[in-house]
Backbone as CSV, one residue per row, in Angstrom:
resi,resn,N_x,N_y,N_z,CA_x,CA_y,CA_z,C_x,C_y,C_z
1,UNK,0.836,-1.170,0.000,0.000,0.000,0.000,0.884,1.238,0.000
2,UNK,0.543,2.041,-0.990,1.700,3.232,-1.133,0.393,4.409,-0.349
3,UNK,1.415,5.672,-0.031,0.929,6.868,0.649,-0.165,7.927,-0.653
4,UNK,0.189,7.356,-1.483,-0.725,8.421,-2.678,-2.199,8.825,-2.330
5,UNK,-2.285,10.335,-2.161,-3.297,10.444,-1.970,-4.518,10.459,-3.225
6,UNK,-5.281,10.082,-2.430,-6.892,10.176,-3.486,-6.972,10.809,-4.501
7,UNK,-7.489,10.748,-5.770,-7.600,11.433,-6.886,-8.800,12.447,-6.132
8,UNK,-9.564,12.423,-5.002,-10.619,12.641,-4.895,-10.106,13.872,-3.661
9,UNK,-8.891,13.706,-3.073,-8.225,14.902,-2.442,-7.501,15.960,-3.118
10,UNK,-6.991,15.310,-4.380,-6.122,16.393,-5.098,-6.830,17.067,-5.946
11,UNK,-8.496,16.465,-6.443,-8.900,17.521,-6.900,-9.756,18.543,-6.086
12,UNK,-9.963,18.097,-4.296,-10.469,18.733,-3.352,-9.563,19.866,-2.942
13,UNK,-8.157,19.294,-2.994,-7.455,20.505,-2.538,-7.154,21.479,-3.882
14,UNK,-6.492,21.020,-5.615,-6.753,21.579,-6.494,-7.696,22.829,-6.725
15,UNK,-9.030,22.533,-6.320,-10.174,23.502,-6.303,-10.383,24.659,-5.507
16,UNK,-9.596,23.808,-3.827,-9.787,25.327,-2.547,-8.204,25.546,-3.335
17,UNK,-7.335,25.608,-3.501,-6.383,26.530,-3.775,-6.833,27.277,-5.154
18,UNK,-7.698,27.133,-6.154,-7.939,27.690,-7.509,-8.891,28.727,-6.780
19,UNK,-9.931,28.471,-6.139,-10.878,29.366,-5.457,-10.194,30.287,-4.299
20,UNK,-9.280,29.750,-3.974,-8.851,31.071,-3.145,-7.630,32.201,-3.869
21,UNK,-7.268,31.704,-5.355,-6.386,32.423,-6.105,-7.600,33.354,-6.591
22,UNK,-8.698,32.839,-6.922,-9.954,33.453,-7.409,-10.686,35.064,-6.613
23,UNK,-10.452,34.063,-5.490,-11.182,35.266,-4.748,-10.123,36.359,-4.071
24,UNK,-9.234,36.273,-4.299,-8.235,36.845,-4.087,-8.625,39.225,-4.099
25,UNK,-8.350,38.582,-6.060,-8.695,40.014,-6.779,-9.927,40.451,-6.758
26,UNK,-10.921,39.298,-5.959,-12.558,39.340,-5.744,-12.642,40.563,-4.698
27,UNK,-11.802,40.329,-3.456,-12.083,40.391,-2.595,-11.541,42.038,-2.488
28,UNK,-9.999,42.197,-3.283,-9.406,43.337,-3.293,-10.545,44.562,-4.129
29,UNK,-11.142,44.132,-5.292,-12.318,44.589,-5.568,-13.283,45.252,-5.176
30,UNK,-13.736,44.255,-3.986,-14.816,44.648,-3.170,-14.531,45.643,-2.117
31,UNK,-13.200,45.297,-2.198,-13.213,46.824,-0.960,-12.808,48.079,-1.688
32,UNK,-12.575,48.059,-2.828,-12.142,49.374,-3.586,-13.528,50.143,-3.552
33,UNK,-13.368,51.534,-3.083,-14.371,52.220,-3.126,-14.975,52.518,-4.688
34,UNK,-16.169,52.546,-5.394,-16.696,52.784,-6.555,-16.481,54.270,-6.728
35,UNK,-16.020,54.481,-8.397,-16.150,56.290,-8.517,-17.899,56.519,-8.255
36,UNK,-18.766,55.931,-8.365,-20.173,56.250,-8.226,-21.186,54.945,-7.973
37,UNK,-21.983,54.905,-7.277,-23.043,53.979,-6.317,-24.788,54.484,-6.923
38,UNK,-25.133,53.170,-7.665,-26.522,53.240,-8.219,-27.896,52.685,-7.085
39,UNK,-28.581,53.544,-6.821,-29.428,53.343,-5.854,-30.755,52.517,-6.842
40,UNK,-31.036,51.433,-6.590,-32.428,50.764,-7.696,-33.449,50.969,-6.270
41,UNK,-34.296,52.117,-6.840,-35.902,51.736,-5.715,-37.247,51.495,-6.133
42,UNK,-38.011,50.924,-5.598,-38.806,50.365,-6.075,-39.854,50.845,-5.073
43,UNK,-40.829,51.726,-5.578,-42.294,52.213,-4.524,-43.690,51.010,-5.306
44,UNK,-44.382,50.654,-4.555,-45.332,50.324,-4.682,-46.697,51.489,-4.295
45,UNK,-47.456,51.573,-5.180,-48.834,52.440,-5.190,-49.454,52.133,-3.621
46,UNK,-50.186,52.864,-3.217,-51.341,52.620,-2.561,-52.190,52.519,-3.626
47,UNK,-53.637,51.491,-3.622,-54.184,51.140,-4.429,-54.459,52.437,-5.526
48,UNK,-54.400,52.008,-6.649,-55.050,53.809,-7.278,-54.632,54.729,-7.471
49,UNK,-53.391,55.126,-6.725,-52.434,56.099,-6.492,-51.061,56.213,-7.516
50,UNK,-50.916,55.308,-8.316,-50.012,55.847,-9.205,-49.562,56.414,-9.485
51,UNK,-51.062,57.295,-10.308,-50.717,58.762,-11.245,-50.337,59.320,-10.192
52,UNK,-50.612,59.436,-8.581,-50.240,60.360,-7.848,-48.589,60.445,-7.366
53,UNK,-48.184,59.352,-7.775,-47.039,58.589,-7.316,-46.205,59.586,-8.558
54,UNK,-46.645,59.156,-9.668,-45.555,59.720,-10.730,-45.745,61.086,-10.908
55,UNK,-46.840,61.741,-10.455,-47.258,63.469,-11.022,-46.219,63.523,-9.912
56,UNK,-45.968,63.488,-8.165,-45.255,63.713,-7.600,-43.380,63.608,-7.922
57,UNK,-43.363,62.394,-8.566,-41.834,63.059,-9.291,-41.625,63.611,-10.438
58,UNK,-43.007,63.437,-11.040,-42.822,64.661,-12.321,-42.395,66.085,-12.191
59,UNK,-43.614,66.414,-10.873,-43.709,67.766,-10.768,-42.503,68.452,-9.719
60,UNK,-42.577,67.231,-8.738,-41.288,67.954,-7.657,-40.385,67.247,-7.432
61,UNK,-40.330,66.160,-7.288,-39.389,64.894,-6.904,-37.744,65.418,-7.267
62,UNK,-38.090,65.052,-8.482,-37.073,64.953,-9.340,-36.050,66.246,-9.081
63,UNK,-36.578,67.716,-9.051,-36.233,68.870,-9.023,-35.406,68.840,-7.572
64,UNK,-35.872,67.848,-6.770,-36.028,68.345,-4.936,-34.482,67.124,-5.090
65,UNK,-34.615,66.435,-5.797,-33.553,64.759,-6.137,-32.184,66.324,-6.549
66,UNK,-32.383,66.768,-7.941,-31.280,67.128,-8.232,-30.431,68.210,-6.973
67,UNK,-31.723,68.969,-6.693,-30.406,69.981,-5.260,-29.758,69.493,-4.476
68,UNK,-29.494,67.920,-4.033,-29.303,67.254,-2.830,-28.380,66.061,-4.215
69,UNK,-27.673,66.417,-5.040,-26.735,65.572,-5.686,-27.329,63.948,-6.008
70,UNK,-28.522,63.812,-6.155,-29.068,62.711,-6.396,-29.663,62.401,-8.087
71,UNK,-29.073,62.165,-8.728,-28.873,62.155,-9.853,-29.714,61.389,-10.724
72,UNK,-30.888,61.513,-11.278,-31.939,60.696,-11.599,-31.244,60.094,-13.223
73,UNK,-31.239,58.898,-12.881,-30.887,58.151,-14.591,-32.220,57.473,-15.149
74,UNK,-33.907,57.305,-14.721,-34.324,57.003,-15.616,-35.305,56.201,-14.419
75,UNK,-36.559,56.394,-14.816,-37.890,55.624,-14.144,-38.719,55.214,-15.128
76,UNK,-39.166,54.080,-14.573,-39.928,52.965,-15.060,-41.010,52.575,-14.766
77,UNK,-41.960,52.002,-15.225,-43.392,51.380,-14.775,-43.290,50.056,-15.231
78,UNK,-43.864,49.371,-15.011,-44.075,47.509,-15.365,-45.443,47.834,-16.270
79,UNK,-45.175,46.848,-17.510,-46.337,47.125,-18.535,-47.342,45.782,-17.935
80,UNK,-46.497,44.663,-17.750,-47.164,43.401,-17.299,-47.177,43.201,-16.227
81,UNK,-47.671,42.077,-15.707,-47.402,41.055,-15.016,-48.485,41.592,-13.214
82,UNK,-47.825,41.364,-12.043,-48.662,41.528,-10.943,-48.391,43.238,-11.001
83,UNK,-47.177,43.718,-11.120,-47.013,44.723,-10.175,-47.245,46.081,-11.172
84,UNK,-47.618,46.043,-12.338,-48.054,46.706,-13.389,-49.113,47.591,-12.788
85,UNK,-49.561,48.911,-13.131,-50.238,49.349,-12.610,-50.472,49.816,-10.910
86,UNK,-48.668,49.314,-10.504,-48.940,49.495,-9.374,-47.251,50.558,-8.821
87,UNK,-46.696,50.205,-9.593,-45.388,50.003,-9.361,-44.374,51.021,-9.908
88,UNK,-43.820,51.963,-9.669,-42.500,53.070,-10.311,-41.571,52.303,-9.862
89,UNK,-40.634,52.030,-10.643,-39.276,51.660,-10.589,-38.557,53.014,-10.880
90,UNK,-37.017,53.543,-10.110,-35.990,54.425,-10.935,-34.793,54.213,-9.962
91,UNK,-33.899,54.558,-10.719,-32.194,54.626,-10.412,-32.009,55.845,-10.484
92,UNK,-31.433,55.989,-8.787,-30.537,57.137,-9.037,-29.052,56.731,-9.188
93,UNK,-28.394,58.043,-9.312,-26.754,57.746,-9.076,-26.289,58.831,-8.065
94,UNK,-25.226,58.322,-7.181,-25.036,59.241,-6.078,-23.207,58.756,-6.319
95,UNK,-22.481,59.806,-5.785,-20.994,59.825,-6.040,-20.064,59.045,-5.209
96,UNK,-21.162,58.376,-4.135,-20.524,57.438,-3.022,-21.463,56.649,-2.168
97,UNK,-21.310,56.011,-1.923,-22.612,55.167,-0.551,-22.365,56.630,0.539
98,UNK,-21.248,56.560,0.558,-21.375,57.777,2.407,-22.254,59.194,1.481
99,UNK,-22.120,59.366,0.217,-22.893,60.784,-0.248,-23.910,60.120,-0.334
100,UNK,-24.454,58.815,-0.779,-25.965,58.546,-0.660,-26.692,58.550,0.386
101,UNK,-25.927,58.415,1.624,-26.710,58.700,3.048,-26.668,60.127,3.389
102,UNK,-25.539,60.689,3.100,-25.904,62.466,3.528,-27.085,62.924,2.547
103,UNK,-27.091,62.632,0.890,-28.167,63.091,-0.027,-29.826,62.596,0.645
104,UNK,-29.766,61.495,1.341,-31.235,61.033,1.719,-31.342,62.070,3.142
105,UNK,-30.632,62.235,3.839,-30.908,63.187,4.865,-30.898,64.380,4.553
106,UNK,-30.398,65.136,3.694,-30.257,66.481,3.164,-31.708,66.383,2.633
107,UNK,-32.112,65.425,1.917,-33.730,65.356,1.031,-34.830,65.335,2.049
108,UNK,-34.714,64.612,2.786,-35.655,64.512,4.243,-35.860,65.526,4.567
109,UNK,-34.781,66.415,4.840,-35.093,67.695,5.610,-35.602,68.965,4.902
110,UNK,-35.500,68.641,3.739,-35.531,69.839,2.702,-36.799,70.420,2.794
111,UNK,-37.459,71.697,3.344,-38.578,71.950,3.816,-39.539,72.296,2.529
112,UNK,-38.877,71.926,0.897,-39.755,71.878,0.022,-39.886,70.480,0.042
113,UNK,-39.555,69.859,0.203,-39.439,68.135,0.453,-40.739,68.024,1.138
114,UNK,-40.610,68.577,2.485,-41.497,68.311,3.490,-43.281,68.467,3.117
115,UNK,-43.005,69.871,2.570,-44.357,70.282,2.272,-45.083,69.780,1.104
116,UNK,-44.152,69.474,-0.120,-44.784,68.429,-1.337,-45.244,67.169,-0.845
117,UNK,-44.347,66.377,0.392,-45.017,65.241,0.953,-46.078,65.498,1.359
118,UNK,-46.084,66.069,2.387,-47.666,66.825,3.280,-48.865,67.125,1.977
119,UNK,-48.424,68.050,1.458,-49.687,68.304,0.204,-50.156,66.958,-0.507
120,UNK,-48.776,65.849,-0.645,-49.293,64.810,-1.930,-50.042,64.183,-1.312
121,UNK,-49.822,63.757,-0.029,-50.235,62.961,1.071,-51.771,63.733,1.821
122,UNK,-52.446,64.584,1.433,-53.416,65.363,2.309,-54.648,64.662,2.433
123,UNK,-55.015,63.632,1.670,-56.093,62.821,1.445,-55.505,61.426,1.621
124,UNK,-54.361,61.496,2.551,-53.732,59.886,3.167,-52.595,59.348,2.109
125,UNK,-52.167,58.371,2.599,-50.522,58.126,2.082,-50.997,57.524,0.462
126,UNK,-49.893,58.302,-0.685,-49.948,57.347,-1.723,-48.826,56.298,-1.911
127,UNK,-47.793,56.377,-1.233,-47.238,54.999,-1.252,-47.378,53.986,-0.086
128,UNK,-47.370,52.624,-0.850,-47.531,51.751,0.299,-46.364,51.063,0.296
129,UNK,-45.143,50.985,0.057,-44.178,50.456,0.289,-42.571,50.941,-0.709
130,UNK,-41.479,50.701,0.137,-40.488,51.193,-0.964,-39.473,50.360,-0.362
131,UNK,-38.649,49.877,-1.622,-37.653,48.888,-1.402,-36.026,50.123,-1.851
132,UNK,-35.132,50.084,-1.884,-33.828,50.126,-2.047,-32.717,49.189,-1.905
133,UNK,-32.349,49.198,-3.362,-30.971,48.352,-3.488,-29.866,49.120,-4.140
134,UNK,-28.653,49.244,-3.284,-27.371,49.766,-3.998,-26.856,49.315,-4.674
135,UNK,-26.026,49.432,-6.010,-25.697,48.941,-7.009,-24.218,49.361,-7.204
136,UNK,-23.387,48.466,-7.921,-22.199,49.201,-8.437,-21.816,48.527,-9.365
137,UNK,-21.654,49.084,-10.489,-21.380,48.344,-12.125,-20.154,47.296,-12.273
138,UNK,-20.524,46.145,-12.614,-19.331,45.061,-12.925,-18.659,45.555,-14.023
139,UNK,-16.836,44.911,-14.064,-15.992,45.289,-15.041,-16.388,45.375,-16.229
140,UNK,-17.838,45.179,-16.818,-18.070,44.761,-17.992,-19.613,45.754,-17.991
141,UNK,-19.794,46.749,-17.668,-20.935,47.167,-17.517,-20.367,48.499,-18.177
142,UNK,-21.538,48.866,-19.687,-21.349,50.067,-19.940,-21.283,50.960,-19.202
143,UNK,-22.257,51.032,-17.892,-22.461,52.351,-17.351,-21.258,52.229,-16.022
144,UNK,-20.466,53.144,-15.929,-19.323,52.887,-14.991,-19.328,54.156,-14.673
């Protein structure tokens, strides 16, 4: 009986040493700060409330987004499916995660902020829910 190990160890160990050469430049990556951070949010309507949803970033949103460095690249509606008729999708772009948290508090406070909420809202809330996901473009992504 000779010491040779397993075909079934050398390709066990083969693999954690290929995966940790892998994650290596993964990892150096991930901590490199991005030149810019894509915010994807997603509001859901209160029933009915849509149009009220989108006249509100038509008319002020958007305007109240640009003074506070929040950079609107483009909103969406769903033509199909459940959330159609219910649903604004948009991306902003902000110049850092730490500027995307000062831009959401600078927007909060903004006392034209305040009062377009209050007015949109005077006959009760038109959104019923909002999601946020931060984004940052892979090596292979036009938008960088």
């Amino acid at each position: 009986m000779t010491n040779k190990p397993s075909i079934a160890v050398v390709l066990l160990l083969a693999g954690f040493a290929a995966g940790r050469i892998s994650a290596g430049p993964a990892t150096v990556a991930a901590q490199t700060p991005a030149a810019h951070v894509y915010e994807l949010r997603t509001y859901t309507a209160v029933e009915g409330k849509l149009a009220n949803v989108n006249a509100r970033f038509r008319d002020h949103t958007r305007a109240i987004f640009e003074k506070h460095d929040m950079k609107s690249v483009g909103y969406w509606t769903p033509v199909e499916g459940p959330t159609a008729g219910t649903t604004l999708v948009y991306l902003l772009e902000h110049p850092s995660r730490d500027a995307a948290t000062k831009n959401w508090a600078a927007f909060r406070a903004d006392p034209e902020w305040v009062k377009v909420k209050a007015d949109s809202e005077a006959a009760g809330p038109i959104v019923a829910k909002t999601e946020s996901v931060y984004l940052t473009p892979t090596d292979y992504s036009p938008m960088k």
